[in-house]
N, C-alpha and C positions, 0 to 999 in steps of 0.2 A: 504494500500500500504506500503509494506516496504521502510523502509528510509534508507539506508544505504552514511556515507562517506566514497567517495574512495580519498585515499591521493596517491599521482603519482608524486613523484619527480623530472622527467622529462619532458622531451618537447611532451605534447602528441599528438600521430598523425603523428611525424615523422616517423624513420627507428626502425626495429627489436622490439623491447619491446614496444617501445613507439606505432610503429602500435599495437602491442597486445591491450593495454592497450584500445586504443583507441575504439578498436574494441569490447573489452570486456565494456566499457560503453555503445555503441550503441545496443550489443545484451541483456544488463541488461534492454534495458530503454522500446525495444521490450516484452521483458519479462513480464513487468511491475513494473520494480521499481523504484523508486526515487531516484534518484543519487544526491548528492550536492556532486560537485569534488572541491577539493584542486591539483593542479596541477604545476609544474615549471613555466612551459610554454605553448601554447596552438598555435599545428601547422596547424591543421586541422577543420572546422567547427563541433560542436558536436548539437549532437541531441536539439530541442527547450528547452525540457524539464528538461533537466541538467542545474544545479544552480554551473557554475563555479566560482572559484578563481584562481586568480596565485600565487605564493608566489617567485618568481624567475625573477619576469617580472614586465611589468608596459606598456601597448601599444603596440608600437615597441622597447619599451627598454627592455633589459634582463642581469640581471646577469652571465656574462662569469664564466662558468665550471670551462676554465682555468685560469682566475683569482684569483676565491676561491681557487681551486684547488678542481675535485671531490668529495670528501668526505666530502671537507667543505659545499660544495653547496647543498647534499643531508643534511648533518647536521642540515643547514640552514635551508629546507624547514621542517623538523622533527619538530626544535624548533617551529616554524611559526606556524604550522598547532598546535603543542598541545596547544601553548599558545591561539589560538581561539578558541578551543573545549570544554571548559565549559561552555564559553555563547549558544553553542548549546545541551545542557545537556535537556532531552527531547524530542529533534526535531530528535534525532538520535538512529537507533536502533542495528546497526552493523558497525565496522569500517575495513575498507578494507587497507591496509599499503603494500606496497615495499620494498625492502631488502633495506640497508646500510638507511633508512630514513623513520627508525618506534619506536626506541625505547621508546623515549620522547613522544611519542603519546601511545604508549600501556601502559605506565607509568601512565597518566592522564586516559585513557579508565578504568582504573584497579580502580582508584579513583573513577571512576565517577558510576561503574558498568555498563559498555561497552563492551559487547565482542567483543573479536579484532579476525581477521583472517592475518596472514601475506601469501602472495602471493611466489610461488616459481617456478619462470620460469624456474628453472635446479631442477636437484639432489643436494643433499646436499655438501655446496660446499668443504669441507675438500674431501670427493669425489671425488668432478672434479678434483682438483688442483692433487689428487694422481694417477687416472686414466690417466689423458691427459699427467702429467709428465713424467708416466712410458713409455706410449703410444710414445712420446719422444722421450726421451732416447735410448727405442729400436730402433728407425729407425734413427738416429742421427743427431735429429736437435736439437739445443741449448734451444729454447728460443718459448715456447707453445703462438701462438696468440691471438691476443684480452683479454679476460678478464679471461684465466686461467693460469695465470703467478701467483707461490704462493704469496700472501700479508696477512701476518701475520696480519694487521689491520684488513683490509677486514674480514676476519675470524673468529677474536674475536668480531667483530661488529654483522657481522651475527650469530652465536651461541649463545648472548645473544638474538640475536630478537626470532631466534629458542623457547631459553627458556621461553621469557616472555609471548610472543603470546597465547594467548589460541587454536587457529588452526592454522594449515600451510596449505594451499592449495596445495594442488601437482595433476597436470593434464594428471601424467601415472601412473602406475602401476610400471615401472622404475624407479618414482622419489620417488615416496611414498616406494618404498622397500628401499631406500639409506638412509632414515631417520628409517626407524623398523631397520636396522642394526647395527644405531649406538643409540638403545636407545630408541627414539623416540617412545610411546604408537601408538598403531593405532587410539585408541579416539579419539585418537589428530588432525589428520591426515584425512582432508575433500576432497573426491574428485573431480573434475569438469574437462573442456575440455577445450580447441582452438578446432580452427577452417577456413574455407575458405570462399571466399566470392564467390560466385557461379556467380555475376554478371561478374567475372573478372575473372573467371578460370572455364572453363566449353568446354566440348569436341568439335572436327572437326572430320571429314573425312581427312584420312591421301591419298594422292597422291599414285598410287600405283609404279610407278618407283622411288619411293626417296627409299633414304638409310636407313640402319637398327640402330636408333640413339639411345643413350643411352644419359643422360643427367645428370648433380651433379650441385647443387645448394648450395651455404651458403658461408661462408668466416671464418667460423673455421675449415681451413682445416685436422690437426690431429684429434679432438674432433671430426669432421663430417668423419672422416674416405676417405677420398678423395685419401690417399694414397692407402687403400686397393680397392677401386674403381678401382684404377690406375693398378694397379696390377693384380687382376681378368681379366678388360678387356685384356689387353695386354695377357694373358695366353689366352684368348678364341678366337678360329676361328672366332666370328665376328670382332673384329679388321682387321681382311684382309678387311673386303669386308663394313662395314659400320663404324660412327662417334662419338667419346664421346665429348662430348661439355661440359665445366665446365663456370657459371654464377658465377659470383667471383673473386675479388682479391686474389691471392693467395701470401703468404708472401716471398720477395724476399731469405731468407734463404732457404725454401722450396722449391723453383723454381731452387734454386744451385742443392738445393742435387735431387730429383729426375728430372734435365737438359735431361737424357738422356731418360728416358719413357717420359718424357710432348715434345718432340720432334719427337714423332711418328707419324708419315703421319694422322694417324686416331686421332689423341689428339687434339683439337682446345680448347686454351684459350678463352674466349669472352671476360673474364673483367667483371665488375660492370655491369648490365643490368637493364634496367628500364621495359624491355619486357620477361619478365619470363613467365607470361601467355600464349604469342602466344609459347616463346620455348618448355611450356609443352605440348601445344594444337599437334606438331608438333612431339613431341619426343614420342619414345616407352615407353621408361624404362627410368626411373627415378632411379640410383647410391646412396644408401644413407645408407651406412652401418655404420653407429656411435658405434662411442663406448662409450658415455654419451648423456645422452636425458633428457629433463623438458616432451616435447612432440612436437614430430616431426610435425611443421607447414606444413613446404614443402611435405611430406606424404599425410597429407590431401587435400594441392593446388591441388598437378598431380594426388591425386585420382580424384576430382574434375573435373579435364582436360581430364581424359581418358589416361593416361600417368601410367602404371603399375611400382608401387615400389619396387625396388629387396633393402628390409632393411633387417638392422640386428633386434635385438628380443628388443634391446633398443628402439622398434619404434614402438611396437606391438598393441598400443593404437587402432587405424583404419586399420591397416594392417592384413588382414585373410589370412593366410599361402592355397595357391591355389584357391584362393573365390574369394581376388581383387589384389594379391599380392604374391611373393614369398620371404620366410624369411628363412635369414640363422641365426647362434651362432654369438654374437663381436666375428669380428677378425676371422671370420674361411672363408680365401681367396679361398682354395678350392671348398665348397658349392656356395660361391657366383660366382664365374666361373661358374659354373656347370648350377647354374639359369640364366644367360646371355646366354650360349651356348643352353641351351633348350627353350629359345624364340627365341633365332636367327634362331633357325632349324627348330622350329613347329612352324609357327603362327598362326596355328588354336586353341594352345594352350593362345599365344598372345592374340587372339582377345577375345579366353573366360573368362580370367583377365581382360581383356577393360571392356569387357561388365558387369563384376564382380566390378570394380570400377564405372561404372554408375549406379547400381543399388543402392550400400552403399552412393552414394557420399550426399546426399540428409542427410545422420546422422551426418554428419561433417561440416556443417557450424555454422556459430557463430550467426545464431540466434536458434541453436540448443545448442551452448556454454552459451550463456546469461539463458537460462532455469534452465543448471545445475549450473548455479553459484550462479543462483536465489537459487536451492535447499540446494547448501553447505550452503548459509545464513542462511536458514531457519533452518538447524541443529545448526550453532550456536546460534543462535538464543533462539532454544530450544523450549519447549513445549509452548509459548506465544500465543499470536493471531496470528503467521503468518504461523503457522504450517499448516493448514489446509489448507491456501490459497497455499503455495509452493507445496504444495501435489498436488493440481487438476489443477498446471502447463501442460498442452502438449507441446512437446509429451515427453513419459516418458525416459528418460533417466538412464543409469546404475551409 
């Protein structure tokens, strides 16, 4: 059995990353591997078989984020985890690390003859920060959401981890080309998936007098492309006659500037949603035209659901252009019109995308993820003992 430690700096099992993460130990453990986690915090129940630590907590007590202040807190959990990791020198075959809370641990793996893989939920981030800015700029909002706001730390934090790692994991073809572009060997460069959980996003029978619903999920509204969402629909005939519904906070500056499209009869705000699942089970089409992708989760949910994704190419991981899905070019508002108005019009076309994401949806859950990340291990890992055993993992993964 392989042993691998996964070090996870955050609270795992919460929101966004932290479900990843989560989810990516449970489909490892499926898999069959040995997890001992080092983790912040610990939000959610993890599998029997996982040997956790926290390095951030203590019961119900925890070290505040914002007390450290982020960076320190991830720092924190980095030092923690490498100063424990030579007393497991032996018991450990592969180390698994997170941005801004690896360096000091790949430093000691290096010593110890460890290979380390570092984890890359985006594209490369000097990348995002220049895509999402421009992205910006163009459409003139100040100040890019959540975590692609440039931070020169940030940056030089990540680009050393970049260098020291022995692999980066990158889980598209999107994110893995943002690092060959800038340098980056493909060697280097291991690939694996996300995924959905099918017990929680899986198809309905849609009502046939309801409306013709389109739906956008996330809370990075420029980087998720929500304004060109905004835009295509509003240009297409089905705006008369059916609903875009957007799951999301959306940031008050964004909400000034485009006041006058998010006020149109068919545009429903929802807010923060805890029921994504039934929204997908319920919606047609799924809005998610990004212009930066790691690997589009949400793609994979509403293929899961039956809920047909009109992405851009950023997303192309699970998305088969006329199979389970219709893909335009980032940014090309035209085409993605064009694909909303020909589901609105055909739904015999609709329904053969439905049926085109229940056939695939079965390759894109995370106990189909835990497989492949079994596999990226086993390549770092290298020609050892566990070569053989990753290999005759099912089912086979690309």
């Amino acid at each position: 059995m392989m042993r691998v430690l996964y070090s996870f700096p955050h609270k795992i099992g919460a929101d966004r990353i932290c479900y990843t993460a989560w989810e990516q130990v449970r489909g490892l453990t499926s898999a069959g591997v040995n997890i001992r986690l080092f983790t912040g915090a610990v939000s959610r129940p993890l599998p029997d078989s996982v040997t956790a630590e926290t390095t951030l907590s203590r019961g119900r007590l925890r070290i505040p984020y914002k007390l450290l202040g982020k960076m320190r807190a991830l720092a924190l959990h980095d030092q923690i985890v490498a100063r424990r990791l030579p007393k497991l020198a032996g018991q450990i075959d592969v180390v698994h690390v997170w941005p801004c809370a690896a360096l000091e641990t790949i430093k000691v793996c290096q010593r110890l003859g460890i290979p380390t893989v570092l984890e890359r939920p985006n594209a490369h981030t000097r990348f995002c920060y220049e895509v999402v800015a421009a992205e910006c700029k163009r459409i003139g909002v100040l100040t890019p959401h959540h975590d692609y706001e440039p931070d020169p730390a940030v940056l030089k934090k990540e680009e050393a981890e970049f260098a020291a790692a022995d692999y980066l994991l990158c889980a598209s073809e999107f994110a893995e080309q943002s690092f060959v572009d800038r340098g980056v060997p493909k060697s280097r460069i291991l690939r694996h998936r996300y995924g959905y959980d099918p017990t929680q996003f899986f198809p309905a029978k849609h009502p046939s007098d309801r409306k013709f619903t389109a739906l956008f999920v996330g809370v990075d509204a420029v980087r998720k492309g929500h304004h060109l969402a905004l835009e295509a629909w509003l240009r297409s005939p089905a705006s008369s006659h059916g609903q875009f519904l957007t799951a999301g906070n959306l940031p008050e500056e964004y909400k000034q500037r485009f006041a006058k499209e998010l006020n149109h009869p068919s545009v429903i705000q929802l807010g923060h949603r805890h029921d994504v699942p039934e929204l997908m089970r319920q919606a047609d089409i799924l809005l998610m035209p990004s212009i930066e992708e790691g690997f589009a989760l949400v793609c994979a949910e509403a293929i899961g659901s039956g809920c047909v994704p009109l992405a851009s190419n950023a997303c192309t991981e699970m998305c088969r252009h006329m199979e389970n899905s219709l893909v335009h070019n980032v940014g090309d508002v035209a085409v993605l019109e064009q694909h909303i108005t020909s589901l609105h019009s055909h739904p015999d076309l609709l329904a053969k995308l439905r049926a085109g994401c229940v056939r695939s949806s079965l390759d894109w859950t995370w106990e189909r993820a835990g497989v492949a990340l079994a596999k990226a291990y086993g390549i770092a890992v290298g020609n050892g003992p566990f070569r053989e055993a990753v290999n005759s993992l099912a089912p086979t993964v690309a």
